[in-house]
Backbone bond lengths (Angstrom), bond angles and torsions (degrees), N, CA, C in turn:
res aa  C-N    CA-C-N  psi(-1)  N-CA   C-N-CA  omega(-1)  CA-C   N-CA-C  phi
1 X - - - 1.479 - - 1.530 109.94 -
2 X 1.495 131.62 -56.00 1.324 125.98 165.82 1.205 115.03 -64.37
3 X 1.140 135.81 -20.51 1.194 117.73 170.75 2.284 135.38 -63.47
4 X 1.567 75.96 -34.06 1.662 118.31 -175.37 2.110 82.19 -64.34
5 X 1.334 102.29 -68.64 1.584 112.11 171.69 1.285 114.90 -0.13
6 X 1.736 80.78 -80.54 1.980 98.06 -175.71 1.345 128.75 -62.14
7 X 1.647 106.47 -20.58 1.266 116.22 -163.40 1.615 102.49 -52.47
8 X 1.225 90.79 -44.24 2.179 115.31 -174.93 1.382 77.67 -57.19
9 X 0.658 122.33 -152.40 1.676 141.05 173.71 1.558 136.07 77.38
10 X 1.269 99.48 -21.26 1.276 131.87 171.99 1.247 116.09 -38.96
11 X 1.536 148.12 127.23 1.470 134.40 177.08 1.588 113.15 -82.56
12 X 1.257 91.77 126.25 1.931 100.53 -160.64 1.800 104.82 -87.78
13 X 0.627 153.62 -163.61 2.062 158.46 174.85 1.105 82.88 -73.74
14 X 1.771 101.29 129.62 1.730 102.68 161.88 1.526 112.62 102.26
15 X 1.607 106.25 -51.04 1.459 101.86 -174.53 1.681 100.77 -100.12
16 X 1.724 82.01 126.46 1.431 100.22 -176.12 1.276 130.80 -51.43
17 X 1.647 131.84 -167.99 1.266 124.69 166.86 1.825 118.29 -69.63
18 X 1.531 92.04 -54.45 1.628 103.25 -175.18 1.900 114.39 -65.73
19 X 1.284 118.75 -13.40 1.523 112.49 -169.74 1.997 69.31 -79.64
20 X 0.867 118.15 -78.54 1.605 136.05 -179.41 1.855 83.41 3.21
21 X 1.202 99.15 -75.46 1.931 111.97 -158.93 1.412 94.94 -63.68
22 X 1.092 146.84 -12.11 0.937 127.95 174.97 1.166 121.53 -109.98
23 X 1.326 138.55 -6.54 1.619 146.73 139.48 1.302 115.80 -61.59
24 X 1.438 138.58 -22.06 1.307 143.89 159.29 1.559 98.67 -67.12
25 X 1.327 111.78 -70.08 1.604 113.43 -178.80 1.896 101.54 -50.08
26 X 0.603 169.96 -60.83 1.493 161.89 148.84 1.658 111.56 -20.34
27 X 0.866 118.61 -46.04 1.931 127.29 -178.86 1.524 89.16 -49.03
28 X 1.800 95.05 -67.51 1.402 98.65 -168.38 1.265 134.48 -55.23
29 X 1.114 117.53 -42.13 1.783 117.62 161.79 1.076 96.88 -57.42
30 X 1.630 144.31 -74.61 1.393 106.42 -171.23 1.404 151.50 -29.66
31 X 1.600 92.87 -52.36 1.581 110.61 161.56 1.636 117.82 -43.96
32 X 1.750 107.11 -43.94 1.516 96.08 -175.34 1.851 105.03 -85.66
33 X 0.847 129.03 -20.75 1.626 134.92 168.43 1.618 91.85 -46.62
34 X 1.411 122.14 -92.64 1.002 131.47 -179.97 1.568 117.33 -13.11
35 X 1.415 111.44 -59.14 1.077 128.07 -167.34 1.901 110.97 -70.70
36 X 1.176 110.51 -23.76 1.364 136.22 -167.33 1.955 100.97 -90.55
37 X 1.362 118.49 -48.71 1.204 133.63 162.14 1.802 112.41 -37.27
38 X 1.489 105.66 -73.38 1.504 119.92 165.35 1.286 136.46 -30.42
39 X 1.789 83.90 -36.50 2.100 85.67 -171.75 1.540 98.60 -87.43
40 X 1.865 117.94 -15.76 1.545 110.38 -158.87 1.975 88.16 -86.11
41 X 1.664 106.37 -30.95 1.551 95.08 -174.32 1.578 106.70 -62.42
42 X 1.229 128.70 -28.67 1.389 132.44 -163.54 1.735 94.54 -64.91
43 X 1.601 103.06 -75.43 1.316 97.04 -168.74 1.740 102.91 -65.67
44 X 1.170 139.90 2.43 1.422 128.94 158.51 1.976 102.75 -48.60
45 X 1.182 86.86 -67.85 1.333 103.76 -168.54 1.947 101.53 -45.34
46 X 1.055 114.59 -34.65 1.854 115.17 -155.78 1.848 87.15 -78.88
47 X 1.539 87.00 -26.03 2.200 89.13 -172.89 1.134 105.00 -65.44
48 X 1.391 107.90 -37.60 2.398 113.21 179.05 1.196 105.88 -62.82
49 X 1.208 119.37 -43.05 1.819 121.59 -147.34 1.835 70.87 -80.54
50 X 1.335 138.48 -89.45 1.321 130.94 -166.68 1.152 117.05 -20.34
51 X 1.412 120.84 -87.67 1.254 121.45 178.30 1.814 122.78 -45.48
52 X 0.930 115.92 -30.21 1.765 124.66 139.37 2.042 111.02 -33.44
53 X 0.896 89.40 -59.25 1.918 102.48 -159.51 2.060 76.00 -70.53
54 X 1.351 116.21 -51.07 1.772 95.37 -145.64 1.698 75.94 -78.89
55 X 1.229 139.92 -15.99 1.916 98.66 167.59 0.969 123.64 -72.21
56 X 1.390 133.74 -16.28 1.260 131.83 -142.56 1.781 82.66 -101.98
57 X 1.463 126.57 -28.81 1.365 122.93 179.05 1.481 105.71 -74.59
58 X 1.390 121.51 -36.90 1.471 124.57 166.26 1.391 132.66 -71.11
59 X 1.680 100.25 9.79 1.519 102.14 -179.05 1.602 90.15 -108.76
60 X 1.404 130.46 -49.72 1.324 131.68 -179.93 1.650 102.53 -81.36
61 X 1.145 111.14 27.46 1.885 110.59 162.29 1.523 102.89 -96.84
62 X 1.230 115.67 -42.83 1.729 143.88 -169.40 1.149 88.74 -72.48
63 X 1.402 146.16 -48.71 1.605 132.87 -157.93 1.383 86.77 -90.79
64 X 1.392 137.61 -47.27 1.658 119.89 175.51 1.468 113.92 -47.94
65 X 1.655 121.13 -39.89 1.064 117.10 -167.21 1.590 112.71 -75.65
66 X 1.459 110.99 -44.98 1.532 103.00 177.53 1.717 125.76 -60.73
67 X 1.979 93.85 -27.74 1.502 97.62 172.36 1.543 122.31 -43.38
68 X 1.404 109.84 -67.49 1.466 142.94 -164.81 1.472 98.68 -44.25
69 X 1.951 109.43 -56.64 1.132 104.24 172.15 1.352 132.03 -49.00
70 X 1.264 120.59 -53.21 1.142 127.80 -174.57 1.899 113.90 -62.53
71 X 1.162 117.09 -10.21 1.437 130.03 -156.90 1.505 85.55 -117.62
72 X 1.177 139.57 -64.83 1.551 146.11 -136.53 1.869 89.98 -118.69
73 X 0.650 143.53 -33.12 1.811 146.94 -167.32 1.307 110.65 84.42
74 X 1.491 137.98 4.74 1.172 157.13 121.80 1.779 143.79 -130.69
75 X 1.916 98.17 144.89 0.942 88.23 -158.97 1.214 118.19 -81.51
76 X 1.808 121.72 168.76 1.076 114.35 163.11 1.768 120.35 -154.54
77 X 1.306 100.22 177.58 1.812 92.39 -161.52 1.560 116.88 -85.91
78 X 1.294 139.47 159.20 1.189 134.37 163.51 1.718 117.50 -40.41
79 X 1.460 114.07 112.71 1.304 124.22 164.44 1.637 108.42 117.87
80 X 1.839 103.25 -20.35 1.026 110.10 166.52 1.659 130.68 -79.64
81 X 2.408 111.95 111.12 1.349 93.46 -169.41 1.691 105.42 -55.94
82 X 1.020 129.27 -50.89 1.476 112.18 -179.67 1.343 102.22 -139.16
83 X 1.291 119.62 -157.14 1.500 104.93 -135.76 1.718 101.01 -129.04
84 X 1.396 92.90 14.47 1.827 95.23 137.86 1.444 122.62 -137.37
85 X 1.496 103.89 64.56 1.122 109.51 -172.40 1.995 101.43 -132.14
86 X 0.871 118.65 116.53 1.633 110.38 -173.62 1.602 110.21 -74.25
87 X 1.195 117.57 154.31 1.632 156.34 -143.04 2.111 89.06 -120.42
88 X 1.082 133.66 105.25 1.441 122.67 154.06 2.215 89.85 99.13
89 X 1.635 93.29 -174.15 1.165 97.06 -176.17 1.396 132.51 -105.27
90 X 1.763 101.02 40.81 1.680 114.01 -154.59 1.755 81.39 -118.90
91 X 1.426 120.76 145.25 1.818 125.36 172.70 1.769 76.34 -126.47
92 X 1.338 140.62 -21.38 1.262 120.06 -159.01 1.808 104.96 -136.13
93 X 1.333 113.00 121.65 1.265 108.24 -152.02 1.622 99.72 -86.96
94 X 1.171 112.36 -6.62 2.098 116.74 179.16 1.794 91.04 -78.95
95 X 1.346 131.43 -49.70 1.387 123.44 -174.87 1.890 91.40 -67.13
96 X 1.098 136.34 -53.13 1.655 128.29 168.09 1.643 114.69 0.16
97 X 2.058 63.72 -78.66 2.266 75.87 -170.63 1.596 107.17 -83.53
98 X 1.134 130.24 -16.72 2.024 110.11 154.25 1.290 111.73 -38.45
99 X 1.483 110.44 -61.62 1.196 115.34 -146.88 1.752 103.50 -83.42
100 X 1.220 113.16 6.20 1.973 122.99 163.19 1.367 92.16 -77.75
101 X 0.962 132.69 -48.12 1.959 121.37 -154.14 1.343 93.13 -54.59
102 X 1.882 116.33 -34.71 1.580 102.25 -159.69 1.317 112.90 -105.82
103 X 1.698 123.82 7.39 0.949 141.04 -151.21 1.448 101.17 -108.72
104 X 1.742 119.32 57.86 1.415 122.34 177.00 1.386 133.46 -75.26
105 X 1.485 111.74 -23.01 1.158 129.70 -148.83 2.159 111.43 -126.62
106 X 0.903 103.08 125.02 2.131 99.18 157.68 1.552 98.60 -25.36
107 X 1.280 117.68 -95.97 1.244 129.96 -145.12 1.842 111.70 -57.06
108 X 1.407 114.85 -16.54 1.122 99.44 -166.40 1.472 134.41 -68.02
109 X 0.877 127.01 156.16 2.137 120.84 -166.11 1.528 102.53 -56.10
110 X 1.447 103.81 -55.86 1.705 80.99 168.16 1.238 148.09 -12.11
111 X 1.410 107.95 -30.51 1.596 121.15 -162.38 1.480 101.07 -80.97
112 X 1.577 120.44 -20.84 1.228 110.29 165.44 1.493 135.96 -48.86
113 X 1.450 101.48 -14.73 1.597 103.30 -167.90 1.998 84.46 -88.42
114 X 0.884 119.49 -8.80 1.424 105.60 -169.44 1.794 125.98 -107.77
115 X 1.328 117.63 156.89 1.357 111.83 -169.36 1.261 108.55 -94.60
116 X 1.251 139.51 153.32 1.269 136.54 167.76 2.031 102.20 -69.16
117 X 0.985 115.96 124.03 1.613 111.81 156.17 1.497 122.08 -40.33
118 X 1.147 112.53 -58.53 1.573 129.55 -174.38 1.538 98.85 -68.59
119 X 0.923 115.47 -85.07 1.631 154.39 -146.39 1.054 118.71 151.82
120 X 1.169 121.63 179.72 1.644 126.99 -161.47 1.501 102.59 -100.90
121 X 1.603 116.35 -44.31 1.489 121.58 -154.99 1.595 93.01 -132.97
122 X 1.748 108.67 37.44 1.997 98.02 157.41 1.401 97.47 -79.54
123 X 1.431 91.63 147.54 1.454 116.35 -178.24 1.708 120.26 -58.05
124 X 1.837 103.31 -21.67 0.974 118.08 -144.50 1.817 87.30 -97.41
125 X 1.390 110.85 -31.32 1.436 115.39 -166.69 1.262 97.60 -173.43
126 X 1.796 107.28 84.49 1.264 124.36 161.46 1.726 137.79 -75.84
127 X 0.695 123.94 142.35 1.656 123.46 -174.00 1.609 98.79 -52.50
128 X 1.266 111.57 145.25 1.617 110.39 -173.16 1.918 111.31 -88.03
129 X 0.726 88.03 133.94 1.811 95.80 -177.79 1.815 108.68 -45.97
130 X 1.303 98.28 108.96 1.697 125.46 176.11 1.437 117.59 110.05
131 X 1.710 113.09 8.02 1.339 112.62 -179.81 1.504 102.80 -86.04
132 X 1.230 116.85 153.10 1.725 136.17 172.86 1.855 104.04 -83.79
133 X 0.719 113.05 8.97 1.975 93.93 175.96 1.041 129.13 -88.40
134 X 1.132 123.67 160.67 1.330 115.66 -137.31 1.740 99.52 -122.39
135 X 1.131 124.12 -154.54 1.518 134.51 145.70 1.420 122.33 -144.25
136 X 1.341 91.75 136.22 1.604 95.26 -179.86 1.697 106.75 -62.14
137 X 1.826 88.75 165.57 1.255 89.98 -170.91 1.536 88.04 -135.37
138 X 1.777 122.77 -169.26 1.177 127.65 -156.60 1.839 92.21 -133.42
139 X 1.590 88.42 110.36 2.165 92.79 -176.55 1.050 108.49 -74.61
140 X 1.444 103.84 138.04 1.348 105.15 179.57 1.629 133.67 -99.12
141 X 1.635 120.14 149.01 1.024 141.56 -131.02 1.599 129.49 -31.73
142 X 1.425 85.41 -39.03 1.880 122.89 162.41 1.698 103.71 -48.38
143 X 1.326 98.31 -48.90 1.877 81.63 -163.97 1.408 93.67 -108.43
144 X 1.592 138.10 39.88 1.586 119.49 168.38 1.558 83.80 -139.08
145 X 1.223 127.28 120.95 1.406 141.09 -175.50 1.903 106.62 -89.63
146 X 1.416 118.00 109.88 1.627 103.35 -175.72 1.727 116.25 54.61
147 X 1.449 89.22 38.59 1.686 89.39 171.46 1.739 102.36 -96.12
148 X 1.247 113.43 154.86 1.172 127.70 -174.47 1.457 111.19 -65.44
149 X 1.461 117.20 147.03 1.935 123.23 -175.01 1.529 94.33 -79.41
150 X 1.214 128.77 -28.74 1.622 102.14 -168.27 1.659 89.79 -114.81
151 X 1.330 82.16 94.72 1.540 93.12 165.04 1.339 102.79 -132.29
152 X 1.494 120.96 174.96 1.604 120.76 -146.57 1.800 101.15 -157.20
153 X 1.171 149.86 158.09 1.298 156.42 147.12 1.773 106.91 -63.80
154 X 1.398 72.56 113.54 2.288 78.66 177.09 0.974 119.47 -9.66
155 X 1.249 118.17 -74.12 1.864 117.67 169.85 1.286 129.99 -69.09
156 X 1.203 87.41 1.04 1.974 72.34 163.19 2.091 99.15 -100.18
157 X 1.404 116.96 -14.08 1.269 89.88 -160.75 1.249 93.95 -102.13
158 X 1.545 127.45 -5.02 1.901 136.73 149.65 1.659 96.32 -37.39
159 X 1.346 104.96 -71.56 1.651 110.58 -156.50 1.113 113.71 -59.51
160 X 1.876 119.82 -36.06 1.398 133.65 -166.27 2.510 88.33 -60.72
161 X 1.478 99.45 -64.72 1.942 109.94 -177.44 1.771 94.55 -35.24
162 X 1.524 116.71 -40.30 1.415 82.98 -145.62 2.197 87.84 -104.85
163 X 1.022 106.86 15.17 1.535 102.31 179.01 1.023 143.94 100.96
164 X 1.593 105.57 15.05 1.504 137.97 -128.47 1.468 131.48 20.03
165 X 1.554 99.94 38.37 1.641 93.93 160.80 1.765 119.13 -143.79
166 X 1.339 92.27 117.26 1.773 117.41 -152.70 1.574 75.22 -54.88
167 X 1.970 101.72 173.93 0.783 128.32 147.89 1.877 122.55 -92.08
168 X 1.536 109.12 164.63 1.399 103.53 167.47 1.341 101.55 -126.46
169 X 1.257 104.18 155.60 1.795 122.62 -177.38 1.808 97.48 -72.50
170 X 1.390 99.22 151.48 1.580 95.51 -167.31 1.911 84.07 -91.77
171 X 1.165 127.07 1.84 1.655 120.14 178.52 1.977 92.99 -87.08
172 X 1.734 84.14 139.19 1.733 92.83 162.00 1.231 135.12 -53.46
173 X 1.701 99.57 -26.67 1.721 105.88 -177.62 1.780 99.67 -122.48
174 X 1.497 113.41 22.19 1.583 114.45 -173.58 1.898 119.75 -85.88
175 X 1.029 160.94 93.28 1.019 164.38 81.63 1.843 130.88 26.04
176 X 1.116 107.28 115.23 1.442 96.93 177.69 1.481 106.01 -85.18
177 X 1.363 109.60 163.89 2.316 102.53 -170.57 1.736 70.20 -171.86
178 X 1.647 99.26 158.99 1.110 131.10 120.24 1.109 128.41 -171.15
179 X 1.778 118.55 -140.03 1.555 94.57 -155.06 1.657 78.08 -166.54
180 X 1.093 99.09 139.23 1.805 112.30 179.53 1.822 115.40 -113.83
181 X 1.387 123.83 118.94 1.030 105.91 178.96 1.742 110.39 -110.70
182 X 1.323 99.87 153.71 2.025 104.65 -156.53 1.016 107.97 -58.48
183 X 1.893 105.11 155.25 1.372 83.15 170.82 1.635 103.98 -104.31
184 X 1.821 129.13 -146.53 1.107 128.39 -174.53 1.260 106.05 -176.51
185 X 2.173 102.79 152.94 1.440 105.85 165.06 1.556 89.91 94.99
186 X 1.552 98.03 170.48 1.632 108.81 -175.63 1.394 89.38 -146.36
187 X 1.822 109.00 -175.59 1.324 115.39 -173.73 1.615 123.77 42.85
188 X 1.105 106.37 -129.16 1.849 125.86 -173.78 1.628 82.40 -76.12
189 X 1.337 134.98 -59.26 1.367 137.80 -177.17 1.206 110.37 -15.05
190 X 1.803 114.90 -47.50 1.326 112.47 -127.53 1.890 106.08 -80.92
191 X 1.344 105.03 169.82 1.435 129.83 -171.13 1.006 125.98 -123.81
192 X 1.477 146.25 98.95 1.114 128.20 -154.15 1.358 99.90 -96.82
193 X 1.615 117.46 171.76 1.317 129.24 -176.60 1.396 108.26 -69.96
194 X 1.458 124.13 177.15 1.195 110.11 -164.88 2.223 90.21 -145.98
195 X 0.936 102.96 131.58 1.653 103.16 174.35 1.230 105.57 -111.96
196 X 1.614 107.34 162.98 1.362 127.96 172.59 1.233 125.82 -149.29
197 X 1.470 132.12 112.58 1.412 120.81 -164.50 1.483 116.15 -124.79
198 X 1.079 114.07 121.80 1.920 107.29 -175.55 1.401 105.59 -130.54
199 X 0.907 104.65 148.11 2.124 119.47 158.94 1.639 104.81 -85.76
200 X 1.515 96.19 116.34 1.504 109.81 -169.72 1.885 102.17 -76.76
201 X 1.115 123.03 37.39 1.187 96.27 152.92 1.490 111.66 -115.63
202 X 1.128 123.68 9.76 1.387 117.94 153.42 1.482 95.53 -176.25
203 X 2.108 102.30 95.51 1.658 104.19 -179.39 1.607 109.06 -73.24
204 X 1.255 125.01 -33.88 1.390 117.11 165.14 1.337 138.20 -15.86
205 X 1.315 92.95 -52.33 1.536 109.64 -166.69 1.924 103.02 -110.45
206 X 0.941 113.87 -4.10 1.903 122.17 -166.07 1.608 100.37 -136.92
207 X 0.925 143.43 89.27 1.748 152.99 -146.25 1.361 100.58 176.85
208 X 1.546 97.89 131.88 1.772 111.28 155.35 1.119 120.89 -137.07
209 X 1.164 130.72 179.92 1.657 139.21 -157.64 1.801 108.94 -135.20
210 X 1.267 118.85 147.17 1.131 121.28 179.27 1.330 95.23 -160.50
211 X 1.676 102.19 116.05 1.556 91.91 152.79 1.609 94.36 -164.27
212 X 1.453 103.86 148.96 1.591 112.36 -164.61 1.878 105.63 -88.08
């Protein structure tokens, strides 16, 4: 099609050099407009497919959570030994969402407070080289009081919901993570846990919320 464009283009008897340069110079911004349009629909599209992937992790977060309940007399989230115990390196969920405003990027230190969903180093959908996330791990017995025996490391009980086969972020440097903060209290008291799930190539803007 641009090519067909230029073919016309040609300076005919009469029409000068510069009208010439300046209908080329016009093609060309079009071409780069055009071209500029394309890359924002592409990554439009990479923003759906994400935000696609973090419901589909927030729909099998909810079936862990109602499970647990129903099994344990409260619920709680993947990675969590029980369910006032926090997931990542957040105890306070207002320092959480501060620390999203600055949390633009994969690589940034922030990412330490956060768990990988998957794991860090599945083969299938590894953490991207210079990100900080971490993986949960499973506390031991001493410091979780009446915590439940089938308990699991975040990613394994992510991988166990989805069949053991992770998802990948449709971003080059994107990552699934999150981070659970405890819940607390009993009766009328009580508090439920609180989730958070983002694609680390920009959790700021790609984040969801779960809490019952």
């Amino acid at each position: 099609m641009i090519n067909n464009k230029f073919k016309f283009l040609k300076p005919k008897s009469g029409q000068s050099l510069a009208e010439f340069a300046v209908i080329t110079a016009m093609m060309a911004t079009f071409i780069a407009t055009a071209s500029g349009k394309m890359s924002d629909m592409m990554e439009g599209g990479k923003v759906r497919k994400a935000e696609e992937s973090l419901d589909k992790i927030l729909v099998l977060a909810q079936n862990f959570y109602q499970e647990t309940a129903t099994l344990e007399g409260r619920g709680r989230f993947p990675g969590q030994d029980k369910y006032n115990m926090n997931v990542g390196g957040y105890t306070d969920e207002l320092e959480l969402i501060n620390d999203l405003e600055s949390f633009t990027a994969f690589d940034s230190e922030l990412g330490e407070n956060w768990c990988s969903v998957f794991g860090i180093d599945h083969e299938e959908a590894p953490m991207p080289i210079g990100a900080h996330f971490v993986n949960d791990t499973i506390a031991a017995a001493e410091n979780c009081d009446a915590c439940p025996e089938s308990r699991f490391a975040g990613h394994d009980d992510w991988l166990f919901k989805f069949g053991g086969n992770p998802m990948q972020s449709s971003f080059q440097d994107g990552h699934f993570i999150y981070a659970v903060i405890a819940g607390s209290g009993t009766g009328e008291d009580a508090e439920p846990p609180i989730l958070y799930i983002a694609d680390g190539e920009g959790p700021k803007y790609l984040n969801k919320q779960l809490q019952f």
